[in-house]
N, C-alpha and C positions, 0 to 999 in steps of 0.2 A: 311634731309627732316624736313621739320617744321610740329608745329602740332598747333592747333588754340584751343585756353583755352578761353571758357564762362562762364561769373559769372552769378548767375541764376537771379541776380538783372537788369544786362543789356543785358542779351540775352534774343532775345524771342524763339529762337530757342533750346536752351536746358531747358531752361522751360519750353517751351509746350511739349516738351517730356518726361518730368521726371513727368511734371504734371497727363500728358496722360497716362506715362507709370503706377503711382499710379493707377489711374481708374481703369483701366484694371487689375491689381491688385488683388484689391478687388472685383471687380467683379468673377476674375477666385477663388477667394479664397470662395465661395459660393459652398456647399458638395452638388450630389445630391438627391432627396427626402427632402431637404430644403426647409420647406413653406417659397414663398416669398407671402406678402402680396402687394396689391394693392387697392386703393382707386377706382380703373376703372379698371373690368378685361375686356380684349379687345376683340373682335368679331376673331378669327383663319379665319375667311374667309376673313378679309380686310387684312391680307399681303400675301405675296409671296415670298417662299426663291428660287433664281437663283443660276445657277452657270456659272462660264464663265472663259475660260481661250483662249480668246483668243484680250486682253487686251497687246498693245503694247508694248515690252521689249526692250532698248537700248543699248548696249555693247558697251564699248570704255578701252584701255589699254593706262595704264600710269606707271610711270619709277621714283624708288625712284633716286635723286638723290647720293645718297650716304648711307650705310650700316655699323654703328660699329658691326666688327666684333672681338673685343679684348676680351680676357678672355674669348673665349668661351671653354665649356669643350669639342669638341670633333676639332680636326684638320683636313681638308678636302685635299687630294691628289690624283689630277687627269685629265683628260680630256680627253672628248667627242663630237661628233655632230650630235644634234638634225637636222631632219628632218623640223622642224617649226623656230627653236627658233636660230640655226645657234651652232658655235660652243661653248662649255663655255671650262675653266682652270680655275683648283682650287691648290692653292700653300700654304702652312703652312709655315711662316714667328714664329720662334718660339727664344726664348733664356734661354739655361739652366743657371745653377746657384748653387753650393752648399750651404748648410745653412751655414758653418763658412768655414772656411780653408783644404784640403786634404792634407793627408801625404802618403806617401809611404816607405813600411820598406826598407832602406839600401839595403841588399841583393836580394830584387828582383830584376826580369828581364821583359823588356817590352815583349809582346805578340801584343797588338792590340788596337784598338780604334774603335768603331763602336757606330753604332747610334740606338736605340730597339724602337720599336713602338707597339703598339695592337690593333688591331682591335677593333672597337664597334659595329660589326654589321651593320653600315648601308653601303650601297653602293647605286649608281643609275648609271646606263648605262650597256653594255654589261660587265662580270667579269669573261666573256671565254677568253677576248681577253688579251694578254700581257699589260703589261704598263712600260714603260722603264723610271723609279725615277732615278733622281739625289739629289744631297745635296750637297746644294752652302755656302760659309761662306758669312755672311753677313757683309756688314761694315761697319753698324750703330749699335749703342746701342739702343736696344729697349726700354729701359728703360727712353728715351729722350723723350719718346712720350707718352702724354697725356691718346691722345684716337687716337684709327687707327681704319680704313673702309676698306670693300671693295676692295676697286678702290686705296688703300695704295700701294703705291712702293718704294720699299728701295734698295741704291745700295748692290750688291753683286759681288763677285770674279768670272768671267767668267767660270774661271780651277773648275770642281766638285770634290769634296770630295770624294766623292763615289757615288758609280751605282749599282743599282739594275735595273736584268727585272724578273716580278714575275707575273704570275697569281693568281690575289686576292681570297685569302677566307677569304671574310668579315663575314659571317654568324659563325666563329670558334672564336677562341678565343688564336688564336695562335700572338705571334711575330714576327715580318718583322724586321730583323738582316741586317742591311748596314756596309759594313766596312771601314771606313773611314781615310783618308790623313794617311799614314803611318809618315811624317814627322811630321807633325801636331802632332798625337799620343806621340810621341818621346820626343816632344816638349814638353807636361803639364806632361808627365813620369820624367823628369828629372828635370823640375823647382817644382815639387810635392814633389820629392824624395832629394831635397835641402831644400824643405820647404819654399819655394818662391810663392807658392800658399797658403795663411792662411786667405782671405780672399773670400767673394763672388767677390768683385770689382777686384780683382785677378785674379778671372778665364775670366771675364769678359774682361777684358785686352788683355787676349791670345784669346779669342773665344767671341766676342761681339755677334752671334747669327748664325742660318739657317736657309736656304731655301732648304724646301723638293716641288720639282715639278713635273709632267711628259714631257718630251719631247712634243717639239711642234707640233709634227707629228702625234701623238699617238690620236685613234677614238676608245677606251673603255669603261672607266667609271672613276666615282669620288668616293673613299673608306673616310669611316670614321675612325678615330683615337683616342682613347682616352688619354684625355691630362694628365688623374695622372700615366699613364702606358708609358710613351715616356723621355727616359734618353740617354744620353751618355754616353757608360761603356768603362771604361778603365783596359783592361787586362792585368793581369800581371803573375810571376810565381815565386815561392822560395824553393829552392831545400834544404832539411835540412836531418837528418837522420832518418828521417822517406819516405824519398823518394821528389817527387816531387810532391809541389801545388801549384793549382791554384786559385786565386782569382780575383776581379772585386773592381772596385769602379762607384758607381753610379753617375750620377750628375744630377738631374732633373730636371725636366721641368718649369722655374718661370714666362716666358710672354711670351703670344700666339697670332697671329691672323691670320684670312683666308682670303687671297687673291682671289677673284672670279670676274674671267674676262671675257665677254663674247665676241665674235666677231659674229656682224648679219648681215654681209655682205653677200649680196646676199637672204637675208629673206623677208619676209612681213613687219617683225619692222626694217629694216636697216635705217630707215628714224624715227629711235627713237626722239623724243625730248630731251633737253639738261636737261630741268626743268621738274617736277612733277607736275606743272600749268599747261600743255598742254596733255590733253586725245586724242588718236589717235582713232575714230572713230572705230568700224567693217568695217565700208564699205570702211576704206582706209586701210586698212589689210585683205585682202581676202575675208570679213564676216566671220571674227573671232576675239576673244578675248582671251588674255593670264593669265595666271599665273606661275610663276619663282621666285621658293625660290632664295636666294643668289646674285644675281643682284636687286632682287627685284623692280618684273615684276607683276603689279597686273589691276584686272578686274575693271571696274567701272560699277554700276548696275543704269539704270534709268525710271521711269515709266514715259512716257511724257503724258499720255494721262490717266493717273485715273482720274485728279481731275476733270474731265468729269462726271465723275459718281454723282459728286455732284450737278450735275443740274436736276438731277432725283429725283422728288422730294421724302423726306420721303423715303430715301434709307440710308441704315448704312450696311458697312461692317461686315459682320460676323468672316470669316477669311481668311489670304490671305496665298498660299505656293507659294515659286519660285521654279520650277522643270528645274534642268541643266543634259542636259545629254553630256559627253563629246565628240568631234567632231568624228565622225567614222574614225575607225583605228585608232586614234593619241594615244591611248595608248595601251601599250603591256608589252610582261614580263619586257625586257631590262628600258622602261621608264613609269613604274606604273602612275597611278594616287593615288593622296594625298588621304593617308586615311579618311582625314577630311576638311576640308573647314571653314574657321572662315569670320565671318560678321562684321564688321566697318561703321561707318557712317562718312560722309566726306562731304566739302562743294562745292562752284562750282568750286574751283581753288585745289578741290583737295586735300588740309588739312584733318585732322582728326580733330575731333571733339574732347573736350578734357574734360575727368570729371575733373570739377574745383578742387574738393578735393583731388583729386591721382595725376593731372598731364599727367596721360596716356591715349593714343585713347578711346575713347566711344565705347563698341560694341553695336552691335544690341542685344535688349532682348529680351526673347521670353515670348508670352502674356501670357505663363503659369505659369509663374515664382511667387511662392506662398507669397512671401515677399518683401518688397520694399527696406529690408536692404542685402537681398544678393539674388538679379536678378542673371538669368541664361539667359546665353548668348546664341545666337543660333549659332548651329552647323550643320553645310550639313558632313552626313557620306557619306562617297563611298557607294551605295550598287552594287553589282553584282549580278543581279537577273538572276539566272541559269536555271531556268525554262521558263521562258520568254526571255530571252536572252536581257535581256535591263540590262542597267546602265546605276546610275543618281544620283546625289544627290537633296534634297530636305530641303527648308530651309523655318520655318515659318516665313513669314514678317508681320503677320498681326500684331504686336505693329509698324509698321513704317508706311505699308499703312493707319491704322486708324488715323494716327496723319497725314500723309499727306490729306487725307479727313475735319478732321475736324480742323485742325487749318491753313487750308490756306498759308501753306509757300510757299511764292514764292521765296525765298533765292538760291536755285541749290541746296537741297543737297542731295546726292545719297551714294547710298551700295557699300561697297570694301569690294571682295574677296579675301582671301588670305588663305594661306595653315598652316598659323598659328598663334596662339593668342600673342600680343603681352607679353610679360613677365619679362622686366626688370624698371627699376625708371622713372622717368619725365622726367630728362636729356638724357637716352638711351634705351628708350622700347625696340630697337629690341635685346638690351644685351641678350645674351645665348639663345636666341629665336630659333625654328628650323626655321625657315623663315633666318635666318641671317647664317645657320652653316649646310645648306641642298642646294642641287638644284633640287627640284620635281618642276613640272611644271605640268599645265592642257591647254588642248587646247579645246576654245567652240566656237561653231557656232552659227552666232547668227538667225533670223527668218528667214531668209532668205535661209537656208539650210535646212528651217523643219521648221515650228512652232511648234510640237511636238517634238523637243529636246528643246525647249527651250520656259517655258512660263509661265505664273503669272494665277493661281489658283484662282479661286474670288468665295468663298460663301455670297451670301449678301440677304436680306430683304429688300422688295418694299411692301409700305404701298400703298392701296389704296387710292387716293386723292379727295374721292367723300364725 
């Protein structure tokens, strides 16, 4: 996916935001019991503050085309299917690698070769249900490639290494032990134990890489893995006069990426677009909108009708919230909703916006933000209100609607949600992102199934015009 970079000299669009966004500023940076002074203190009976939230809200999903997912730290292994979103598979495409040469004493004797993994805690989907992993050799070098996405596919050896079927306990901290190709094994035991492996490019040689995946079949979940905890040990044993032992040699993990495929056959998005230029409406999606870490699946937010408001005369926005609450039923224990929600700003073909100085998407700020050198972003948390039995999240826009108000852009450009901020350089934000190395999803409805799940908050001030 592309991202659109404005210098603040030829754009007027991130200028009047950064200009706007100052204002705003220094106005919220005002403590109070602060005398302000004025030259004309104004009559309290010529305005009127409203509120209104029932100001039309736009929903359309759109589809990055492609996701780096290299070097992330945690490896995804898994598959499930969603009820909305159709099925996704997540496959860890990994290659170990020692740092110089492995040896092996003489006298020992081979034992075994297996693959150790650990858990990082995350999971999403059902983790009652089995998942039957393989681990395929791969027969490419990882090492040839750049950068890998997503939607990366590399050949591998049909014949699996090894099979596990486990019920996940991602929440422990325990290891997932695969035992793998006894030949194979045999093989790096005995060019090890000749001293035929003394190099990295050596092991590489024998083992250019693996592919850990779940069966095609498999409707679970996807577990997370941590990438400094996943080795290749090779067992061995040496029997001396002290008895018999046993040792290991480790070989670790040196390039990683997650494969994350989804199938929406048979869904409301199976008529995805091919590009990130094209937003799929709510109304040609059920009247709904999505969000999907890891394919990366996200919302587009559009007010069509505020800048209406500015023909009232002597009207200014006070503050504006977006209140999401997610589609009924669509979330449960097996497929949570995102504990947080992050805001972007985007133009009409769907770009990001790009701070010219970083290089990376522009978020939305929020009007409270006490400094213009380090703006805070707004964030929509989950709440689950237990008392009330609602959940929602809630996000301030009023630094985006006040700048839509008063500088008249008529450009296209609108709010993307997504489930996480972006976090890595210019050239690949989504690097080690949880957006790129997760699959949480949100499903929302848009007005049309409630205008109370979903709708733009407006506190504002109407001056008398007499």
């Amino acid at each position: 996916m592309k991202f659109i970079s404005y210098s603040f000299k030829g754009s007027s669009t991130v200028s009047k935001l950064l200009v706007i966004f100052g204002l705003t500023v220094s106005l919220a940076g005002c403590q109070w019991g602060e005398e302000v002074e004025s030259l004309i203190q104004p009559d309290p009976d010529e305005f009127t503050v409203l509120f209104s939230d029932t100001s039309a809200v736009k929903l359309s999903t759109f589809f990055t085309d492609s996701m780096m997912t290299g070097s992330a730290q945690r490896h995804l292994v898994g598959r499930f299917a969603d009820p909305y979103l159709g099925k996704i598979q997540a496959a860890a495409y990994f290659q170990t690698a020692p740092e110089s040469g492995i040896t092996i004493p003489d006298l020992a004797e081979y034992d075994s070769l297996t693959l150790s993994m650990r858990y990082d805690t995350y999971s999403y989907g059902d983790t009652t249900v089995p998942l039957n992993i393989s681990v395929y050799k791969v027969l490419k070098d990882l090492s040839e490639y750049s950068s890998v996405y997503n939607i990366t596919k590399l050949p591998f050896d049909a014949a699996p290494l090894g099979k596990i079927k486990l019920i996940p306990r991602p929440r422990t901290s325990n290891n997932v032990r695969i035992k793998l190709s006894q030949a194979l094994g045999q093989e790096i035991f005995e060019k090890a134990q000749n001293n035929q492996i003394t190099s990295a490019s050596a092991w590489t040689n024998i083992l250019q890489g693996l592919l850990v995946k779940a069966a095609d079949t498999d409707n679970a979940s996807v577990i997370g893995f941590k990438d400094t905890a996943t080795a290749v040990r090779l067992h061995y044993h040496t029997i001396d006069v002290d008895g018999l032992k046993r040792d290991s040699l480790n070989v670790k993990l040196s390039a990683l990426f997650n494969q994350i495929i989804p199938d929406r056959t048979g869904t409301l998005l199976a008529k995805a677009p091919t590009t990130h230029r094209i937003a799929l409406p709510s109304e040609q999606t059920g009247n709904k909108a999505f969000i999907q870490a890891g394919p990366g699946v996200m919302t587009r937010v559009d007010f069509p009708n505020l800048q209406s408001l500015k023909y009232y005369k002597y009207s200014v926005i006070n503050r504006a919230f977006l209140r999401i609450t997610p589609f009924q039923l669509s979330v449960t224990d097996q497929l949570r909703a995102p504990a947080q929600i992050f805001v972007y700003i985007c133009d009409k073909n769907n770009e990001f916006i790009v701070n010219p100085s970083t290089g990376t998407p522009l978020p939305l700020y929020d009007l409270n933000s006490t400094t213009v050198q380090n703006p805070k972003p707004v964030v929509g948390t989950y709440v689950n209100d237990l008392i009330n039995n609602t959940q929602y999240y809630l996000f301030d826009v009023s630094y985006y609607v006040s700048n839509l108000m008063n500088s008249g852009l008529q450009d296209g450009t609108g709010l993307v949600l997504r489930s996480s901020a972006f976090t890595g350089s210019s050239g690949f934000p989504e690097a080690n992102s949880e957006f790129s190395k997760s699959v949480d999803r949100l499903v929302i409805g848009d007005q049309s199934t409630g205008i109370k799940n979903l709708r733009l908050e407006l506190f504002y001030t109407v001056a008398d015009s007499k």
